[in-house]
N, C-alpha and C positions, 0 to 999 in steps of 0.2 A: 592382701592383694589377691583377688581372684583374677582365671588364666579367661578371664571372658573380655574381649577387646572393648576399650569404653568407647560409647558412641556421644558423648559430651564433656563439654574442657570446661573445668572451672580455672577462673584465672588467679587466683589465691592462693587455690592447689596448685597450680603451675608454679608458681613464683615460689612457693614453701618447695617442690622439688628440684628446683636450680639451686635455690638457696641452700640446699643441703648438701646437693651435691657439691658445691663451692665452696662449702663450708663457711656461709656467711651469715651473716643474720639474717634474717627475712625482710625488714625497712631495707637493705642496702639492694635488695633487687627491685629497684625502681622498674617502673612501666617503660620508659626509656633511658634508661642505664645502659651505655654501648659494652656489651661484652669483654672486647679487647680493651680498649682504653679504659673504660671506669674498673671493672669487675676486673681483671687481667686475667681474662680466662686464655687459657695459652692452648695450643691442640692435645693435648691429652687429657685437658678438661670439657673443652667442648667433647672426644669422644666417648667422653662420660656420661654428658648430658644425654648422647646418643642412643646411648646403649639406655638410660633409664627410660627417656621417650619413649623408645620401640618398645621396651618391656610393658611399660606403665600403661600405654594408650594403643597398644598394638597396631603399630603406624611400622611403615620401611622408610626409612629417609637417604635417601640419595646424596651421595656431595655436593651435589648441584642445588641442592634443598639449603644445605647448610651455608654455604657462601651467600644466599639472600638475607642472610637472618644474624643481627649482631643482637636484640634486645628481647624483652620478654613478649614486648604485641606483638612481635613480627613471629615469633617463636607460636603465640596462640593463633596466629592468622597461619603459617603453614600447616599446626595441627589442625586444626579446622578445618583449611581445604583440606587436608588428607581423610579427613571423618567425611566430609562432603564426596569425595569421588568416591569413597568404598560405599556410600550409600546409593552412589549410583550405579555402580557399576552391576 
């Protein structure tokens, strides 16, 4: 992993690092698999995901980020806009 912020999401790579960090297989992170109810992600795993996001794709995520977001598209739709505004900013 280099300390260089990525400027594009694959969504494969995304789903291999929830999966991992969930420790799930990678088929069980469906595109719309709700977090809480399918996957039981409970809050100490979501601030896991958090912590690898920010690392992985040098993004800040807000709590107010997170409450939008139960699934994986919704997950690549807030990293993308966050790639989007720091490209504009």
């Amino acid at each position: 992993m280099s300390n260089r912020p990525r400027t594009a999401l694959d969504k494969e790579e995304l789903r291999s690092l929830i999966a991992d960090v969930l420790q799930l297989d990678v088929e069980e992170v469906t595109d719309d698999a709700d977090f809480v109810q399918e996957l039981e992600v409970d809050s100490l795993m979501a601030l896991a995901i958090v912590f690898r996001l920010e690392n992985e794709y040098g993004v800040k995520l807000e709590e107010s980020d997170l409450k939008q977001v139960s699934s994986l598209v919704q997950v690549l739709q807030l990293i993308t806009d966050k790639f989007t505004a720091r490209a504009a900013s």
